[in-house]
Structure formats: C-alpha cells, structure tokens
NUGU-194067 format. One record per residue (C-alpha): residue in one letter; x, y, z; residue number from 1. Coordinates in Angstrom, 1 decimal, padded with zeros to 4 digits. Layout:
<pts>
PT code      u      v      w pos
PT    A      X      Y      Z NUM
...
</pts>
This chain:
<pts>
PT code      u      v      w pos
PT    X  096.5  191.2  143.9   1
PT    X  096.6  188.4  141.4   2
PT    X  093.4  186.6  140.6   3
PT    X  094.7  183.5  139.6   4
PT    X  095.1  180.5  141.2   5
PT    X  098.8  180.0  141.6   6
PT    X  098.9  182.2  144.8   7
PT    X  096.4  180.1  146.6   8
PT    X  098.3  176.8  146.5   9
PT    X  100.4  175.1  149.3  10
PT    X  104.0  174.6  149.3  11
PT    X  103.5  171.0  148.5  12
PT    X  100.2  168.9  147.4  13
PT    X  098.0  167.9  150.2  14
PT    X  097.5  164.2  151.7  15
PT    X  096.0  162.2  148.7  16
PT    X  094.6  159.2  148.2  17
PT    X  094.5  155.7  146.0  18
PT    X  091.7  153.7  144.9  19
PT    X  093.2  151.0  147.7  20
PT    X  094.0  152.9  150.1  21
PT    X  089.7  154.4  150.1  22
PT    X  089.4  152.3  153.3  23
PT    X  091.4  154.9  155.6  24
PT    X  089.4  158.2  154.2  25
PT    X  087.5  159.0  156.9  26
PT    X  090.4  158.8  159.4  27
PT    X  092.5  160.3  156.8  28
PT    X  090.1  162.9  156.8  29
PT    X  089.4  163.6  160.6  30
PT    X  092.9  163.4  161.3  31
PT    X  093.7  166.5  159.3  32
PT    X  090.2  168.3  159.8  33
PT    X  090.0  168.3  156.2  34
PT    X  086.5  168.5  154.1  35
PT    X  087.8  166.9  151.2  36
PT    X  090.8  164.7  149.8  37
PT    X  092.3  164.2  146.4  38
PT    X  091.8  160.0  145.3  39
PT    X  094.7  159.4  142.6  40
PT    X  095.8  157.0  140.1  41
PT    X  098.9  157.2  139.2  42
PT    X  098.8  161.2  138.1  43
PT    X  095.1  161.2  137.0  44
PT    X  092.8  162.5  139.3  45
PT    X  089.9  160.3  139.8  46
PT    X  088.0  162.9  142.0  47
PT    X  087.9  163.5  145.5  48
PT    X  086.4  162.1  148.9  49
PT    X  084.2  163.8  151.8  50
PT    X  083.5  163.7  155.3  51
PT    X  079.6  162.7  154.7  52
PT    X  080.6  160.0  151.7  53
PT    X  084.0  159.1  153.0  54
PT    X  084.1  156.0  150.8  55
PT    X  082.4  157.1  147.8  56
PT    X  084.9  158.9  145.1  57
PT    X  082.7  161.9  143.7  58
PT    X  083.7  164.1  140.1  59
PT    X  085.3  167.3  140.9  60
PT    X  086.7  170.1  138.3  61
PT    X  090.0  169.8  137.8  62
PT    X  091.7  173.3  136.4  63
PT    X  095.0  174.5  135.9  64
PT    X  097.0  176.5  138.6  65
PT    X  096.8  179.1  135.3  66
PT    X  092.8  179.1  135.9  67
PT    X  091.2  183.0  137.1  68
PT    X  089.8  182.7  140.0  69
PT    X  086.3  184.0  138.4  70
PT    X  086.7  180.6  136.6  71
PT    X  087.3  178.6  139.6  72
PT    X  084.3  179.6  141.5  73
PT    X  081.8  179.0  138.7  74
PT    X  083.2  175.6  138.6  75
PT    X  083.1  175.0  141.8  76
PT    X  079.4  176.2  142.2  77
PT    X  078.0  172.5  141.9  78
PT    X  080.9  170.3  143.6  79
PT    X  082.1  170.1  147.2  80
PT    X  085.6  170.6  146.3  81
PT    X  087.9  171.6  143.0  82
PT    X  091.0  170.2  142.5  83
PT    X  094.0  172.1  141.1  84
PT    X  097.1  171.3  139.0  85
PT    X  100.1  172.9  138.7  86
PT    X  103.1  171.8  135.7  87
PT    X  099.9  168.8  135.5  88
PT    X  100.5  167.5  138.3  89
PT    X  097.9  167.6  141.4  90
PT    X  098.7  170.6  143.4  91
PT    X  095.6  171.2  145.8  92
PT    X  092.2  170.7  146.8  93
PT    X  090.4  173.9  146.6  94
PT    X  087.1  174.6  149.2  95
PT    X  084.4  177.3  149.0  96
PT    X  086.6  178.7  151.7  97
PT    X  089.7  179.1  149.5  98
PT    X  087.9  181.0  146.9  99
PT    X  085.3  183.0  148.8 100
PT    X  085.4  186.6  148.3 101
PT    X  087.3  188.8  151.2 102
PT    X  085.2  190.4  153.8 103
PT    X  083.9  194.1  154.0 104
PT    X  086.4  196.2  152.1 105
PT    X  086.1  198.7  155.2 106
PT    X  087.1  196.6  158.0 107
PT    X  090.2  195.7  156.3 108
PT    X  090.9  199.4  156.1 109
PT    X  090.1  199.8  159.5 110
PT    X  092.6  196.8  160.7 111
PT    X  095.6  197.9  158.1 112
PT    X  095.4  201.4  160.0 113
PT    X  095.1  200.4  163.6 114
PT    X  098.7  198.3  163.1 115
PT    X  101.7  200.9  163.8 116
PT    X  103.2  202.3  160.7 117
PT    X  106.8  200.0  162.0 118
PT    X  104.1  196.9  161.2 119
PT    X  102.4  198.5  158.3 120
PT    X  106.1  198.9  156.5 121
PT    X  107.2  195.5  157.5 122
PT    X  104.3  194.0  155.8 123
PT    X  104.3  195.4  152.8 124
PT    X  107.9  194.7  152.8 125
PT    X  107.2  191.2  152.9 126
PT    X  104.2  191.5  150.6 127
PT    X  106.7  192.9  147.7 128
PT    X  109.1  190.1  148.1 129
PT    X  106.6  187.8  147.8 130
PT    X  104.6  189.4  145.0 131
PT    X  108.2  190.4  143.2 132
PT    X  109.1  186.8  142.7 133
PT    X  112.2  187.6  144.8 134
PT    X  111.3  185.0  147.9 135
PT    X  108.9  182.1  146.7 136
PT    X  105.4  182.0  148.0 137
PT    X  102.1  183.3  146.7 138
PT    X  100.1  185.2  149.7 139
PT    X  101.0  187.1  152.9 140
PT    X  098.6  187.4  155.6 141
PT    X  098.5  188.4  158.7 142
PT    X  096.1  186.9  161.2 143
PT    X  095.0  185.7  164.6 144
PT    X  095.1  188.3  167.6 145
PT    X  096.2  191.8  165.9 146
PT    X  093.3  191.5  163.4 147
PT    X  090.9  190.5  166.3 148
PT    X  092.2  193.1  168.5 149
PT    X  092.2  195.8  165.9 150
PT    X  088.5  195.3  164.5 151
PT    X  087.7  195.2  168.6 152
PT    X  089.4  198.7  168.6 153
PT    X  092.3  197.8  170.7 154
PT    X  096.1  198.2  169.7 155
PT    X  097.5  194.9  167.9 156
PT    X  100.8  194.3  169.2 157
PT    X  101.3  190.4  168.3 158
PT    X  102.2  189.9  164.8 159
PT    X  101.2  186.4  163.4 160
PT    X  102.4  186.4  159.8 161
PT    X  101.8  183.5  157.2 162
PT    X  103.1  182.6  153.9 163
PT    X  101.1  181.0  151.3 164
PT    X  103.5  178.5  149.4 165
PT    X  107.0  179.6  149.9 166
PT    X  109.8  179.7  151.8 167
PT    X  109.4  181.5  155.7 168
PT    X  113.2  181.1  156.1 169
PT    X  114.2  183.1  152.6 170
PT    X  111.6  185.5  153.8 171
PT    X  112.9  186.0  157.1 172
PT    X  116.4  186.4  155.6 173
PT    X  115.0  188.8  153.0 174
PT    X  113.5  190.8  155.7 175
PT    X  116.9  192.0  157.2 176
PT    X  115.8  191.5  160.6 177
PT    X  117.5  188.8  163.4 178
PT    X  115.7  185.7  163.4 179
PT    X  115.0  182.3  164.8 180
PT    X  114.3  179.4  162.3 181
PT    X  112.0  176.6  163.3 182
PT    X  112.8  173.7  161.0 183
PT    X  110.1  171.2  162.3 184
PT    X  107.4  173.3  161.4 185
PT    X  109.1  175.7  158.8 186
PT    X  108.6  179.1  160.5 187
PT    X  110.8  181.6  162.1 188
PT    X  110.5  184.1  165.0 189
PT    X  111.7  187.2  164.2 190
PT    X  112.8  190.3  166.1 191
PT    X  111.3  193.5  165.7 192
PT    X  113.1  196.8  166.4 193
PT    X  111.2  197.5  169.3 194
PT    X  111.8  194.0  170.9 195
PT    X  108.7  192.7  170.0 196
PT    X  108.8  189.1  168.6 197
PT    X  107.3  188.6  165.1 198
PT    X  106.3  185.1  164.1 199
PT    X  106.7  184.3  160.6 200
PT    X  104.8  180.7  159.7 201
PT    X  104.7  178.4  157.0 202
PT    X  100.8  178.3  155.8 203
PT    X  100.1  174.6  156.6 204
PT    X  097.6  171.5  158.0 205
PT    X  097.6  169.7  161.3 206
PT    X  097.4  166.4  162.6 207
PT    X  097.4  165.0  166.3 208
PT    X  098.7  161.8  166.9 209
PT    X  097.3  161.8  170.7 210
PT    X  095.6  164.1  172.4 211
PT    X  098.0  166.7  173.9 212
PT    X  100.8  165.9  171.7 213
PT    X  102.7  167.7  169.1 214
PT    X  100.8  168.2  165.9 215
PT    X  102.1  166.7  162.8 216
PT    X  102.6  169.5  160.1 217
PT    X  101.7  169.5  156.2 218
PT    X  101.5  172.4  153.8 219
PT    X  098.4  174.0  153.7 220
PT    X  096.0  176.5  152.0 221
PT    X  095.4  180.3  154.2 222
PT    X  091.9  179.1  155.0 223
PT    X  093.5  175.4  156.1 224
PT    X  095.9  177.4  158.3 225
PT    X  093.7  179.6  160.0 226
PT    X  091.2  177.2  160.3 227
PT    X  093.7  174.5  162.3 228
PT    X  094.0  177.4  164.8 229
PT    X  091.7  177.8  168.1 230
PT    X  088.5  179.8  168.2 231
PT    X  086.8  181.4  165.0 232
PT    X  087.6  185.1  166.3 233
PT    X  091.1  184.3  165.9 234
PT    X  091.1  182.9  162.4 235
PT    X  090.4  185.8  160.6 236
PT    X  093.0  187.1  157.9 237
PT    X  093.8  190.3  156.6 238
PT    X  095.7  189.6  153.1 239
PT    X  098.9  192.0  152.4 240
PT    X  099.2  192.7  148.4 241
PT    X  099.5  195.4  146.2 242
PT    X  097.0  197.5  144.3 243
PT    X  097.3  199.5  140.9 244
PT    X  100.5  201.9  141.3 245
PT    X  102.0  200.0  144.0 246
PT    X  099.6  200.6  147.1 247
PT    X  098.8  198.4  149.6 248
PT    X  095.4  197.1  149.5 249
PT    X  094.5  194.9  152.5 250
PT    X  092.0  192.5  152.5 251
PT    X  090.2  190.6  154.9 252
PT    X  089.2  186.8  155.0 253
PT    X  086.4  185.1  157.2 254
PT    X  086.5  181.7  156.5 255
PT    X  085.3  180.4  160.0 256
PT    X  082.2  183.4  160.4 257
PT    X  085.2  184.6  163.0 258
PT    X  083.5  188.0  162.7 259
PT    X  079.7  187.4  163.8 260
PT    X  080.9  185.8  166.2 261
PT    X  083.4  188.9  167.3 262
PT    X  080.0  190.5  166.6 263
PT    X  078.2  188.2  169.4 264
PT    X  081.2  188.6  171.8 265
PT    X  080.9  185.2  171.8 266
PT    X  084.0  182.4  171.9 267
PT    X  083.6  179.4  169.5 268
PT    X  086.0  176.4  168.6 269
PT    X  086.9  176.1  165.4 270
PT    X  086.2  172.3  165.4 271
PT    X  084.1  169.6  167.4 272
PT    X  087.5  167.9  169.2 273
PT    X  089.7  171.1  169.3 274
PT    X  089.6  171.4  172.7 275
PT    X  090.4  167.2  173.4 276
PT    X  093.4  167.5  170.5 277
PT    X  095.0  170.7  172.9 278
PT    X  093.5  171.2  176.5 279
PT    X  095.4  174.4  176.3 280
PT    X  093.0  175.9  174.3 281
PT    X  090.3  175.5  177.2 282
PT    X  092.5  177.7  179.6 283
PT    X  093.8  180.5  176.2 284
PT    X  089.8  180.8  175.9 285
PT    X  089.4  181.6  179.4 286
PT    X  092.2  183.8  179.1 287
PT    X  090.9  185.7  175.9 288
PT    X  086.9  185.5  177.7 289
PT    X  088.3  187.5  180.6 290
PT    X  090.3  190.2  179.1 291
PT    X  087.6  190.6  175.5 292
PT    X  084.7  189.9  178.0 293
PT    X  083.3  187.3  175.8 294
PT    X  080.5  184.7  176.3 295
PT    X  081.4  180.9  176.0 296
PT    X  079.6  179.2  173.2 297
PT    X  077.7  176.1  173.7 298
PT    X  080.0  174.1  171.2 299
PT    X  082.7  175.2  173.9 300
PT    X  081.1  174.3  176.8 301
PT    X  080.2  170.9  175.4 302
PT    X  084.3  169.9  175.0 303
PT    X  085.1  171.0  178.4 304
PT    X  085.0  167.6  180.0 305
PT    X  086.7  165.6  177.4 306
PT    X  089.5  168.3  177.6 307
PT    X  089.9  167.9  181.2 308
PT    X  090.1  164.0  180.4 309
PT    X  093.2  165.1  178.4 310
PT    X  094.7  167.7  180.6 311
PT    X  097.5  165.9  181.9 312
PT    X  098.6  164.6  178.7 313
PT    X  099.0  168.2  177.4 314
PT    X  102.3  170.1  178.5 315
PT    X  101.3  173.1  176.9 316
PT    X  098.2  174.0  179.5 317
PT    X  101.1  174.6  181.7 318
PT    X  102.5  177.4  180.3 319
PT    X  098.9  179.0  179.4 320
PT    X  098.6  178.8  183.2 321
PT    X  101.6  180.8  183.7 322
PT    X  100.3  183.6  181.1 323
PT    X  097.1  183.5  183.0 324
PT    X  099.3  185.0  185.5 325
PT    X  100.1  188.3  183.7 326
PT    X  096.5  188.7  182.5 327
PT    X  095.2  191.7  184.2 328
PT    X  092.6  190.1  186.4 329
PT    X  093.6  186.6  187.1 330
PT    X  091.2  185.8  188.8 331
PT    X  088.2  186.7  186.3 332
PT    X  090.3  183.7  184.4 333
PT    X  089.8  181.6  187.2 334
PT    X  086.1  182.3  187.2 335
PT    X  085.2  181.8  183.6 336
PT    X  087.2  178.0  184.5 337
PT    X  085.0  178.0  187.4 338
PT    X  081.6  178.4  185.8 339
PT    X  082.4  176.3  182.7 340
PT    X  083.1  173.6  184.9 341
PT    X  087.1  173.0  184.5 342
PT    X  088.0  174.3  188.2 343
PT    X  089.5  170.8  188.5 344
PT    X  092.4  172.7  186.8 345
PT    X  093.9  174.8  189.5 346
PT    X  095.3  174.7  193.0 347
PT    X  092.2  174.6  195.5 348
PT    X  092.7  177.6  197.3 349
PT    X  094.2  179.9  194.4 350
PT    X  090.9  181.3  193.1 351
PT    X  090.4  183.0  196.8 352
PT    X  093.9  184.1  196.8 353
PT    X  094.0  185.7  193.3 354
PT    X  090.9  187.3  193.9 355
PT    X  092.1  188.8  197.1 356
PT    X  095.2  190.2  195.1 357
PT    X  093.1  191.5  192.3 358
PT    X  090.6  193.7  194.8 359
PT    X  094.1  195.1  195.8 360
PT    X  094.1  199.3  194.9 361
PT    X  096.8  198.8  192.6 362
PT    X  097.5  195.5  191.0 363
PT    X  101.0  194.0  192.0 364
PT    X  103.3  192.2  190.0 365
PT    X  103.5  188.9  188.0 366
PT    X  105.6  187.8  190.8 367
PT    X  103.5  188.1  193.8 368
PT    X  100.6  186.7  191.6 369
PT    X  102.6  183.8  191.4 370
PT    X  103.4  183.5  194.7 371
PT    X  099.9  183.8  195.7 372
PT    X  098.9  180.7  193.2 373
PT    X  102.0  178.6  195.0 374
PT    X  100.4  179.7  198.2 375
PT    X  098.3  176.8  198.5 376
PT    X  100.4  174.2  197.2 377
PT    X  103.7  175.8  198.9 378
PT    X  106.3  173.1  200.0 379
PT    X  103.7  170.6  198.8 380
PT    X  104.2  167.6  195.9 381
PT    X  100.5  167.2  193.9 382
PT    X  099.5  163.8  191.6 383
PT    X  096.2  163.9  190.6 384
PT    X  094.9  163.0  187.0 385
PT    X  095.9  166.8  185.8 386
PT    X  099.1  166.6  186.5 387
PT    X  101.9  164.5  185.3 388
PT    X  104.4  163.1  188.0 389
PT    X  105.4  164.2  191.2 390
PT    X  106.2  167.9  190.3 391
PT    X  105.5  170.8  192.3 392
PT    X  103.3  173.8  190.5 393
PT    X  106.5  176.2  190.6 394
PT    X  108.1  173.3  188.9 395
PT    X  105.1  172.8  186.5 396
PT    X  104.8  176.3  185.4 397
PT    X  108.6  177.0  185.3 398
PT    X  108.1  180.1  187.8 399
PT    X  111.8  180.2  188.3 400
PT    X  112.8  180.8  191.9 401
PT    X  111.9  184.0  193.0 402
PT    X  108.2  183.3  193.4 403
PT    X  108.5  180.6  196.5 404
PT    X  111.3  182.6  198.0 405
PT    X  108.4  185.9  197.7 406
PT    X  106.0  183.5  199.3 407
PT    X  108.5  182.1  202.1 408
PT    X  109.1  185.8  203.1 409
PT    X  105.7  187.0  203.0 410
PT    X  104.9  183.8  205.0 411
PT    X  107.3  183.9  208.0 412
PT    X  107.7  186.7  210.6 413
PT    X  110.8  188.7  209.6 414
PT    X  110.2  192.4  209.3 415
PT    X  109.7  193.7  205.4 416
PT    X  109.4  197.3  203.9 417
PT    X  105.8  198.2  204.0 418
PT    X  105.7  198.9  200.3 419
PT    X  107.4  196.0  199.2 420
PT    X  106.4  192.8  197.7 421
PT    X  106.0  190.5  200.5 422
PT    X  104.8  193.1  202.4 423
PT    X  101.1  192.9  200.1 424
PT    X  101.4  189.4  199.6 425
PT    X  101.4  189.2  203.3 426
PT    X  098.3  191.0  203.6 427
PT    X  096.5  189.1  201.0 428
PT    X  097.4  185.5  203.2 429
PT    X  098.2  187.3  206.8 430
PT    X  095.9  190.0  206.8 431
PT    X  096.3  189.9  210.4 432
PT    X  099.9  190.3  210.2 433
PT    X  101.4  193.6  212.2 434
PT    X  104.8  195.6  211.6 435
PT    X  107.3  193.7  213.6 436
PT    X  109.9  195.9  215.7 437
PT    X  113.2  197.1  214.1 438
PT    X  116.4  198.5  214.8 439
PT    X  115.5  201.5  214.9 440
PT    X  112.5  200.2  217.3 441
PT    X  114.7  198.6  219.5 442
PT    X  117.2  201.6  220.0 443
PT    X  114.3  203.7  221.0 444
PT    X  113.4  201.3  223.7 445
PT    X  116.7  201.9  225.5 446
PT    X  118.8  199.2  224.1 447
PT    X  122.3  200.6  223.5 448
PT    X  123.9  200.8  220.1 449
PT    X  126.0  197.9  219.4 450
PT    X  125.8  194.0  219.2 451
PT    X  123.3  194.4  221.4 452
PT    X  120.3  195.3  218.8 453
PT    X  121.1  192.0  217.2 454
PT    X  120.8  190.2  220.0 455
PT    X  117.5  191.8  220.9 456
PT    X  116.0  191.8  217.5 457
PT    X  117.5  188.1  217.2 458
PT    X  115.0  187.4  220.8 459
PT    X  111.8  188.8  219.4 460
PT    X  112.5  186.6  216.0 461
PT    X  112.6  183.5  218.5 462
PT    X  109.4  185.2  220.1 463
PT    X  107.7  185.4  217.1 464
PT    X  108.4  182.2  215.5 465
PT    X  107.3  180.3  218.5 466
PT    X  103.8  182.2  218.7 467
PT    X  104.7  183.9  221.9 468
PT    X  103.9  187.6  220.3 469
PT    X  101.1  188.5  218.2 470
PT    X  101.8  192.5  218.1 471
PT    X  103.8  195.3  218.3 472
PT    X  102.9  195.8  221.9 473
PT    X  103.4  192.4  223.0 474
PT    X  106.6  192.7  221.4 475
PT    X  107.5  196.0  223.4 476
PT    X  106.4  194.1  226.5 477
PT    X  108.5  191.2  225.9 478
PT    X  111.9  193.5  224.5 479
PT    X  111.4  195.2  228.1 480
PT    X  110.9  192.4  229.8 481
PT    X  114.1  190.9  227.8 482
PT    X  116.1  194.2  229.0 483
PT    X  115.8  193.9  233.0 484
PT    X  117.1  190.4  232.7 485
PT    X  120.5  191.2  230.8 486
PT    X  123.2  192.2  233.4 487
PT    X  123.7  195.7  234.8 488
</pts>
C-alpha cells in the first residue's frame, strides 16, 4: 500500500473557513461532527479551528499531499490537526485518526478469510483499479457489518464498500457488474452474482439539517466516513491493497475503539446526538443487541429520550421496524426497546403477540410476524407523537397487502388447513379456536352430495359468526338439528 498521503485525501477539500466567517465555527463544526476545520485566506492557510477553542485559530503543519506518512505523524505529534495540500492548494484536514496505524495485523487476516472467495476476488478487483490508476480514488475499504460479523466469527454476507477520493460510478462500471447509481450521495448498489446487493459509497461527511431528515453529504476522509456511521462496532475498516508481488494485504482500521467495544459486547454511539440526528438508529441497535446479544452502553441509554422526541420526524424508523420483523426473535427486539425505555415505539399489544409467536416450535414467516404486529392495531387509524398523520401501521411500514388479509383470516371463523399460515397465527390470538366442520364433515353426517353441503356449511358459517357455536360438537349438534328441519 502506498505510504503517502495522496491516498488518504477526499474527493474534494473539506468545509473551510475565513477569518470573517470564525463566528459560525462551532456550529460549523457540530454540524459536520468534525474535530477540526481549515480557516483560509485566500489560498494561505492560516491554521485551523476546534471544538474546545472554536473561535481561536491555532498553527497547524501544513505538508504536501507528496508528504510519507512517517512524516505526517511526527508532525502531527504536537498539534490537534495537520492540514494537507495537494497541486498547493488546501486539500484536507488530517486527524490522529487518519494517520493511526491499522489494527492487529491478525485480525485483518482473520476478516479477509472469513469473506467468501466471490467477495475476496471482487475486492481485490476493485483494489487494483484503484491502485492501477485505471478508476480515480486512493483507498478501498470495506466496512460496517461484514468486518463486525466476521471478527464475531459469523459469516459476512452484507458488503459495504467505500472509496477514498474517486469516482464510485467509474468503479462500479469498471467492475463489470449491473448497477444502480445514486447521484445525490455519489454511490451505487451493485448486484452480485449470487443476488446479493453490494453497496459501493463515496467516502464522505454528514450534516443534518433537522433531526430525522436527510443528511447533507460532503467528501470525506475513511475515518470521517466510518465515523458518521452508527455504533463504534460498526465503524471498523478493513483496507483492500496490495502487497509486494501483487498480494492482497488487508488491513484493519479502529478509529472509534469499535473493537473493545466488540470486545465488551457492548453497543456504543459513535457521537453524543447520533441517536436525536436519526431515531432509526435507536431501533437498528436494538435490532443488532438482540441478534449479537450485546449490552447497551450508558452513552446509549442517555439518548434514548431525546430520540423518542424525534421519532416521528424520522421516516426511516419505519422501515427498521419492518426489518425488526425478519430478525429471528422479534420479540427479544422488542424487549431490549422495552428495558431501555423506548416501548413508546410500538403497537401496545405487539410485544405479547410476538413473543407468543417466537415460543412457537418452529418460527413462522415474516408474514405471520407481521400480521401478528397489525393485530393490535388491525382496522384501526393511530396519531400519537410517534407517528406522522393518520396512517395505519400496515401503511407505515409498507407491509403490502398480504399481512392484514393473513390477519383477517386468521381472525374470523372460516375453516383453514391446520398447517397453514392463519392456522398458527390463529393459535397465537385464538388459542381457543377449534377445527370448524368441512365438506368432508358434513357428508359424513348424512348430508347428501350436492348443493346441499354448501348450503349446510354456508348455516354453520352464519352459526359461527353470530356466536351461537363454540366447537366441533356444538357444530354437529346444530348441522343435525339443521337436517330434521329441511324437507323430506
């Protein structure tokens, strides 16, 4: 891998400042989660600002983009930030972070071979156009959930690929595979041959308007990128280059102490307001504290109410409700939301009803999990301050049909196969339920073949509606009684 500083830089220079625009730095500043900025005149760099002296401009090395990075670190030894320059102009603010050394040599060995040989040759595919000069950029790295997943010693299946500096959609082209570009935020899904999606992202910075909103996007450093991200176990980053003789040689980054805390078992935000800028992240961390059994730290615990202040304002906690769905215990979700205090989230009566479905021998499908969580609410229009407008939950979590038509059988009377579906779901919220008589029932009874069993089957429906019959005896009863009434 190179060890000069080129490779490290974003796209395009960071947010900068002037002598008269020093008033704004500390908004500036926690807008963009940033630790320090640039303050220019002109071209000349005068030095740089920080959060602790936001309106005092302090001296700061200033090297050339040509600089080792040997060089860079000594200079940066006594100074909270160094400032780079590329053609001499200002190119980036460097941090401790940016320059720190990677991680244990042997756990990026053991990441690079728990990924599938497929992802291993897609990577260093993209590494060497990179590193070629053939697609612009400087550093490929692959990050979030596959590198947490494999140092936890489970299989990483969701690729999260960023490039340093360059160009995501000439890399995506370059890489021969379909794919979707993403203008706003420069980065491009792409599809694997399996059928797995593949996101490919611009490294870059964020900054939130409002709470809930859309985040602003600006070209970052890998440690900015990773560090805008969630929780510190997911910004860890294993770096795709190339050794002597052309062999890949991983490393891993751990700018956010992501791996103590993997260490701990213990989920942290990355940030003091991460939480309030997306209240999704409150219900992805109960997601990831249930299936990685992980403990909440108090930094998270201390954002939960300020997120729930938020939660309506934030469309994307929607649609981590609708993954909570297809977790494998739902309702351990639920309870981590329950015991950090955000129950205030979810239907009242859907904790009881997932849990019911969860103690089932065999787990059922997404479907009749979201059934069970429109169970509660079925038929029913909610406005409270979590929800925005008079939507219904299947409406809310884009469910699509076929989970309240599950519930509306599973709720009424009819007859349904005893392995189906509605048949479980209608244990879980009828457990008193019974089998209902059939055709076949009804034949048996003495009731001749013919229109007849419709008519008979169509009485017992009426019966059963009303509340007249509450099992299959009564409903024998009632079919005989039925019978010595029709006409001889």
């Amino acid at each position: 891998m190179s060890d000069h500083l080129r490779p490290l830089l974003p796209k395009t220079p960071p947010p900068s400042l002037t002598p008269e625009t020093l008033d704004g730095a500390a908004m500036l500043l926690r807008a963009w989660h940033l630790e320090a900025l640039a303050v220019l005149d002109g071209e000349q760099v005068l030095g740089v600002v920080t959060p602790r002296e936001p309106n005092r401009i302090q001296a700061t090395p200033i090297l050339d983009s040509s600089a080792r990075l040997d060089e860079a670190r000594a200079a940066l030894q006594s100074f909270p930030a160094l400032v780079v320059t590329h053609a001499r102009r200002f190119a980036a603010v460097l941090l401790p972070a940016d320059l720190a050394p990677p991680a244990a040599p042997e756990l990026a060995e053991r990441v690079w071979s728990a990924l599938s040989a497929a992802d291993r040759e897609l990577l260093t595919a993209l590494s060497i156009q990179v590193s070629s000069g053939q697609v612009s950029g400087g550093r490929l790295a692959l990050v979030g959930g596959a590198v947490r997943d494999a140092l936890l010693g489970l299989a990483p299946i969701d690729l999260d690929i960023v490039l340093v500096g360059g160009d995501v959609e000439s890399l995506a082209r370059q890489s021969g595979l379909p794919f979707l570009f993403h203008p706003a935020y420069q980065n491009a899904t792409l599809t694997l041959p399996d059928g797995r999606a593949a996101d490919l992202v611009s490294a870059r910075i964020e900054c939130y308007g409002q709470a809930g909103a859309s985040p602003l996007p600006h070209s970052g450093t890998l440690s900015q990128d990773v560090l805008r991200r969630d929780f510190s176990l997911n910004a860890l980053a294993l770096v795709i280059g190339e050794a002597a003789g052309g062999q890949t040689k991983p490393e891993l980054h751990d700018p956010a102490g992501g791996l103590a805390d993997l260490l701990n078992r213990e989920l942290r935000p990355l940030y003091p307001d991460s939480l309030t800028d997306d209240a999704s992240r409150l219900i992805r961390g109960a997601r990831l504290s249930a299936r990685l059994k992980l403990s909440a730290s108090p930094q998270l615990l201390a954002q939960v109410s300020s997120a729930l202040a938020v939660a309506a304002q934030t469309p994307r906690l929607d649609a981590e409700l609708r993954l909570m769905l297809s977790e494998p215990r739902p309702s351990q979700v639920i309870k981590r939301l329950e015991s950090w205090g955000a129950a205030a989230l979810l239907p009242a009566g859907a904790p009881a009803v997932l849990a019911a479905l969860d103690a089932l021998p065999q787990r059922p499908g997404d479907a009749v999990y979201a059934a069970g969580f429109l169970s509660s609410m079925a038929d029913q229009h909610v406005a409270d301050q979590h929800v925005v407008g008079q939507h219904t939950w299947q409406d809310r979590l884009a469910l699509g049909p076929r989970p309240a038509a599950l519930l509306r059988r599973a709720l009424d009377h009819e007859y349904v196969s005893p392995d189906s579906a509605e048949a479980t779901l209608r244990g879980v919220l009828r457990p008193d339920a019974y089998i209902p008589l059939t055709g076949k029932d009804v034949l048996g009874l003495g009731v001749p073949a013919g229109p007849q069993v419709g008519k008979a089957l169509a009485h017992l429906s009426g019966l059963r509606r009303a509340g007249r019959v509450s099992s299959r005896e009564a409903e024998e009863a009632e079919l005989l009684h039925y019978l010595a009434t029709l006409p001889k």
